[in-house]
C-alpha positions in Angstrom: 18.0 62.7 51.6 18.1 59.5 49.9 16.2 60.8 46.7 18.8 63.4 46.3 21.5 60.9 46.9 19.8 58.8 43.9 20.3 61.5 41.7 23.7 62.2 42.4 24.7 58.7 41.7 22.5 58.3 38.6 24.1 61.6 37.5 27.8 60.0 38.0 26.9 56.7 36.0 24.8 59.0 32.7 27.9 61.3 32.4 30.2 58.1 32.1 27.5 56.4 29.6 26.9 60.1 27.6 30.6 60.0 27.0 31.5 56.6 26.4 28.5 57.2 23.4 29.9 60.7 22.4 33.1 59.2 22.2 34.9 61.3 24.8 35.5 58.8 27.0 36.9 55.4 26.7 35.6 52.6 28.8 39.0 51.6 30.1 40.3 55.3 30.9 40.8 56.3 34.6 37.5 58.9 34.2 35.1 56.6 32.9 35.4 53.7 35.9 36.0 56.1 38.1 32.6 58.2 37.8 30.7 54.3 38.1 32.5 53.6 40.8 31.6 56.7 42.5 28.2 56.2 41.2 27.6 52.8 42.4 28.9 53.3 45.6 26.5 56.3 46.5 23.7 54.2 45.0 25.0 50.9 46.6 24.4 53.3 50.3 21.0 54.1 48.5 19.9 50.5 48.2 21.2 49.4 51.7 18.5 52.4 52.9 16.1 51.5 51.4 16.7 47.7 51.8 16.0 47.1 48.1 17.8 43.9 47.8 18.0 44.1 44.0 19.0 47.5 43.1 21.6 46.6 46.1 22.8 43.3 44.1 22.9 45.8 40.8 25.3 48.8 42.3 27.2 46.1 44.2 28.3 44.5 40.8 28.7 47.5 39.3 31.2 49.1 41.9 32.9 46.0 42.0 33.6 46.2 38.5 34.7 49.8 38.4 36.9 49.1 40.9 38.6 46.0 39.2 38.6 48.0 35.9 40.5 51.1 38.3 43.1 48.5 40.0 43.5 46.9 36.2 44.8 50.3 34.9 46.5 51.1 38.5 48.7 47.6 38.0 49.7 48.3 34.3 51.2 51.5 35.4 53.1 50.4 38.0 54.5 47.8 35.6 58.2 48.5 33.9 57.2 49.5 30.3 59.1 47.2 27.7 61.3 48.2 24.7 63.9 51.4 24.6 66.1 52.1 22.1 66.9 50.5 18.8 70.2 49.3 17.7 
């Protein structure tokens, strides 16, 4: 089970990195962090059954990342946009 949940996760993370390189992606858009986040969290569950401390360390960071990245974007949306018309 935990082979096929390494290649799911894996799969997530490479079809971020693919389109951040094609240029399809961006590494701040929604699409991008959201795909590593869902990656490193199925490969942080991975490294916690496994009990391989440093591929655990690895996914940790990178989830944790993703997810700031996410909540970054999430907060300037919320935010009142500036400007409006022009006298």
């Amino acid at each position: 089970m935990t082979e096929l949940l390494q290649v799911v996760g894996a799969v997530f993370i490479l079809i971020a990195f693919a389109a951040i390189q094609r240029g399809a992606l961006a590494p701040h858009q929604f699409a991008y962090l959201a795909l590593n986040l869902a990656g490193g969290i199925v490969l942080t569950y991975v490294a916690v059954a496994e009990q391989d401390w440093g591929f655990l360390l690895l996914e940790v960071v990178w989830s944790i990342v993703s997810a700031w990245g996410l909540l970054g974007l999430a907060r300037k949306e919320k935010r009142p946009r500036r400007g409006g018309a022009v006298s």
